[in-house]
C-alpha positions as CSV (number, residue, x, y, z in Angstrom):
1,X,62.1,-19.5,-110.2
2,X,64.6,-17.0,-109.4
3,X,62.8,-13.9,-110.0
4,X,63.0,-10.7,-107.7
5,X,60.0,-8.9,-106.0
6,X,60.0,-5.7,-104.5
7,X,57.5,-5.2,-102.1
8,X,56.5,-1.5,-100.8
9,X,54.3,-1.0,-97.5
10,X,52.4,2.5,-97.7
11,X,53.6,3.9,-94.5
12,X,50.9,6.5,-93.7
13,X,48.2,3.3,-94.1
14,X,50.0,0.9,-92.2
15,X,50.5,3.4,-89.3
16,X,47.1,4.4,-89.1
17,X,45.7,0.9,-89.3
18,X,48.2,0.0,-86.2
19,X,46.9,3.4,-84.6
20,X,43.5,1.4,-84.9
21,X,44.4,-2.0,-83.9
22,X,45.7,-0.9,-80.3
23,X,43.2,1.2,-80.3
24,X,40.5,-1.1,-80.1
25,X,42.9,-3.4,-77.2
26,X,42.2,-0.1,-75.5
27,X,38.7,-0.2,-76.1
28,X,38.4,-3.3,-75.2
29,X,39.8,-2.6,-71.8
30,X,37.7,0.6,-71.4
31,X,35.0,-1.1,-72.0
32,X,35.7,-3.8,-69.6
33,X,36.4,-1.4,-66.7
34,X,33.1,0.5,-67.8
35,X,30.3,-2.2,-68.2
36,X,31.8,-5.1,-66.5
37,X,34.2,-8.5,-67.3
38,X,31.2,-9.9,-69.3
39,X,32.3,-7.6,-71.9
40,X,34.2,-9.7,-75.1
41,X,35.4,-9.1,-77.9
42,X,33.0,-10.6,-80.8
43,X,34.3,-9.4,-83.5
44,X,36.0,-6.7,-85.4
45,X,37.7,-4.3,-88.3
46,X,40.8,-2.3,-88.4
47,X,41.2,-0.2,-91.1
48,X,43.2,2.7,-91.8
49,X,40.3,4.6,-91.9
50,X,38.3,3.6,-88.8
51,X,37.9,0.9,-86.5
52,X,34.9,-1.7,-85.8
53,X,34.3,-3.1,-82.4
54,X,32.0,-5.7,-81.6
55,X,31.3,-6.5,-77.9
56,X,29.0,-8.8,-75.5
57,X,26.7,-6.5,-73.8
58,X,22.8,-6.4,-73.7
59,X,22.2,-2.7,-73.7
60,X,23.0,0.0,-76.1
61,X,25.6,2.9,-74.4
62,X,24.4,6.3,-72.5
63,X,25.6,9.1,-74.2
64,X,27.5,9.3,-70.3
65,X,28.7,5.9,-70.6
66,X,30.3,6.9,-74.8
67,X,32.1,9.6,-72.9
68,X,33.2,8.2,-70.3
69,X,35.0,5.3,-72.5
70,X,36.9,8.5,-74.3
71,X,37.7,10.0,-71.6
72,X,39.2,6.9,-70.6
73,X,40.8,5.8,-73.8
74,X,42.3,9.7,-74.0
75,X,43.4,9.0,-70.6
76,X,45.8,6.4,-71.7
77,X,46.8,7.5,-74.7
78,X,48.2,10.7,-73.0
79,X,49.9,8.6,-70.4
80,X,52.1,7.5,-73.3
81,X,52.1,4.0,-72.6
82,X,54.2,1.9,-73.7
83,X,52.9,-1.5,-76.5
84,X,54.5,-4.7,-76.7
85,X,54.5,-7.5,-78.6
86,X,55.9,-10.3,-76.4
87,X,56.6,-14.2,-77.9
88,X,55.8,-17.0,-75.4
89,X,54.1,-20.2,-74.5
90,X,50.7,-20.3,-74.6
91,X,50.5,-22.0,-71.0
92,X,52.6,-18.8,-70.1
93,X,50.2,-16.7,-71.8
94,X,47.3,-17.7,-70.0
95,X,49.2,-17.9,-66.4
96,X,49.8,-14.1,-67.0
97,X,46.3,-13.4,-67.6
98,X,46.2,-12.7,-71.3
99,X,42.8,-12.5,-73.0
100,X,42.2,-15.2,-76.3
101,X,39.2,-13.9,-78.5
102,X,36.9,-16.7,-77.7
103,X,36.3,-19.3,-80.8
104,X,40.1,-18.4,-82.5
105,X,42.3,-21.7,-82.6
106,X,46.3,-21.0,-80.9
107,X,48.7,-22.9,-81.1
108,X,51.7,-24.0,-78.3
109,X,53.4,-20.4,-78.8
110,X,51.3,-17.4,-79.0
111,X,52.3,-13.6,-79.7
112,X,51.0,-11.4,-76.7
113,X,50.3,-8.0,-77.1
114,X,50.3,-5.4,-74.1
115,X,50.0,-2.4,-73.7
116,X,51.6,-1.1,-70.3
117,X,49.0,-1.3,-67.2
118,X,46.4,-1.9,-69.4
119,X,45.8,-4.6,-71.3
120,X,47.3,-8.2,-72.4
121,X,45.7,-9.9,-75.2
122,X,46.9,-12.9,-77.7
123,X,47.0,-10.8,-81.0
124,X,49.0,-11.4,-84.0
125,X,48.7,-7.8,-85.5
126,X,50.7,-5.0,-86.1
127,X,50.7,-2.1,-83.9
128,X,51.9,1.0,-82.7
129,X,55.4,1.1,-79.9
130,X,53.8,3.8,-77.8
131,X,49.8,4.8,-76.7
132,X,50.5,8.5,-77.3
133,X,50.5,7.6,-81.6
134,X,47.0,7.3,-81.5
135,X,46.5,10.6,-81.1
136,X,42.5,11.4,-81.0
137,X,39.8,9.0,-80.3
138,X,36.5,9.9,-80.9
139,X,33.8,7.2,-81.0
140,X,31.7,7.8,-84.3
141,X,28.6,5.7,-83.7
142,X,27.5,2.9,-81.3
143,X,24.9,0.7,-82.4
144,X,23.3,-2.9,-82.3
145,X,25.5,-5.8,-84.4
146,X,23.0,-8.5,-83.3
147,X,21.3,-10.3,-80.0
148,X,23.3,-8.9,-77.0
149,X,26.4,-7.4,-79.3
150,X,27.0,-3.7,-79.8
151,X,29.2,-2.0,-82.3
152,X,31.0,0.6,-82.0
153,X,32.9,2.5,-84.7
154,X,35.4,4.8,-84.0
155,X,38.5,7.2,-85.3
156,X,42.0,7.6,-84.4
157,X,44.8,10.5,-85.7
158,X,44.3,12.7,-88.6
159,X,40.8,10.7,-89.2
160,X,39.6,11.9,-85.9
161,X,40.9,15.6,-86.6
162,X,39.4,15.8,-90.2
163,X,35.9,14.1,-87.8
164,X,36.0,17.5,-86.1
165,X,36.6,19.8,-88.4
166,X,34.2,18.5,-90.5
167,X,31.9,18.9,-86.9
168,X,33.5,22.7,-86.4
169,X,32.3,23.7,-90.2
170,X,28.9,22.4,-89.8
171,X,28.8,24.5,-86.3
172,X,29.9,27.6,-88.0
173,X,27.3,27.0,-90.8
174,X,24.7,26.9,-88.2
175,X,25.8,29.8,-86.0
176,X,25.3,31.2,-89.3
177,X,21.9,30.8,-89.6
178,X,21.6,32.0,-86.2
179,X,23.4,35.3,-86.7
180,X,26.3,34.5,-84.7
181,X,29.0,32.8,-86.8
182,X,31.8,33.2,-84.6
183,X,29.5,32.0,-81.7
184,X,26.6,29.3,-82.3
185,X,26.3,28.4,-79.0
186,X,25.2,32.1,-77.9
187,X,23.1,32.2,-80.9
188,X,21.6,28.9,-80.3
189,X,20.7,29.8,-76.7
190,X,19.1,33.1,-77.9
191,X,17.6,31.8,-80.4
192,X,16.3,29.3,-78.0
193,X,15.0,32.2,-75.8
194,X,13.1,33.9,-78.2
195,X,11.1,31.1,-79.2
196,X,10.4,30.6,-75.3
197,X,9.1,34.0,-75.0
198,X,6.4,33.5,-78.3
C-alpha cells in the first residue's frame, strides 16, 4: 500500500502498433468496397511489427484484386484523413451505422472509431490522429485461415520501407547474375530473349 510505480510506454512500438490498428479499419473497408458487404472481420493481430487480418470470403485474392486493395488503402492514407475516437450510446452507435465485430459482447456505451469518409467501427484500441501516419502499406501475404476465411498479413511505416529494401537488394543481386546490376529488368528481358532464340 502506498507504493509508487512508474510506468514507461515505448513510443516507437506503440506508434507503430496504432499505425497497424487503423490500418486494418482501412482494410477492412477496402476490402468491403472490393469483394462485397459479406466481407467481416473474423479475426485479427496488431503488432508493431505487422498486422493480421482475418476476413469472410470464399475465394483466395487475384494478384489484381491484392493491388487494387493497396492502391486503395494508399489512396486514403495520402488523403490524410482524419481518425477519431468518439464516446457514445450504443443505440447511437448502431443508428450511425457503426460496424461491431460479430460474437464481441458491448455494453450500453461503446467507443467508436472513424476514420473520416471511411469507416465507423466499435473498437476500443489505440490509434493513430491522422491516415497519412501510416505511411506505406504493402500487403505481405494472403492466404487461407480456415473454411471461407482469408488472411491477410500486411506492413505499415518503416516495416513496409525495410519490406522493400529488403525486395530492392534481392533485385540488384539478381540483375547481378544477369549482368546488369543497375538494371535487372533489362537483363531479365534479355536474358529471357536469348533463351527464346535457343
Amino acid at each position: 500500500q502506498g507504493e509508487r510505480v512508474l510506468a514507461r510506454v515505448d513510443h516507437a512500438a506503440r506508434h507503430a502498433t496504432m499505425r497497424n490498428h487503423t490500418a486494418t479499419h482501412l482494410l477492412h473497408a477496402a476490402l468491403r468496397e472490393r469483394l462485397g458487404t459479406h466481407v467481416r472481420q473474423a479475426g485479427s493481430a496488431v503488432r508493431p511489427d505487422k498486422l493480421r487480418f482475418d476476413f469472410t470470403h470464399g475465394a483466395p485474392l487475384s494478384a489484381e484484386e491484392v493491388r487494387a486493395i493497396e492502391d486503395r488503402i494508399t489512396e486514403w492514407v495520402k488523403a490524410s484523413r482524419p481518425v477519431r475516437a468518439l464516446e457514445m450510446e450504443r443505440a447511437e452507435a448502431e443508428a450511425m451505422g457503426a460496424m461491431a465485430l460479430f460474437g464481441e459482447k458491448y455494453g450500453d456505451w461503446v467507443r467508436v472509431v472513424e476514420v473520416d469518409e471511411v469507416s465507423r467501427e466499435l473498437c476500443g484500441g489505440t490509434h493513430v490522429a491522422n491516415t497519412a501516419e501510416i505511411g506505406l502499406f504493402k500487403i505481405s501475404s494472403e492466404g487461407s485461415s480456415a473454411a471461407n476465411v482469408r488472411r491477410i498479413e500486411a506492413l505499415t511505416g518503416p516495416a513496409a520501407i525495410d519490406h522493400f529494401r529488403e525486395r530492392e537488394r534481392e533485385l540488384q543481386e539478381a540483375g547481378e547474375l544477369l549482368g546488369s546490376p543497375a538494371d535487372p529488368v533489362s537483363g531479365a528481358k534479355r536474358a529471357k530473349q536469348r533463351m527464346d532464340e535457343l
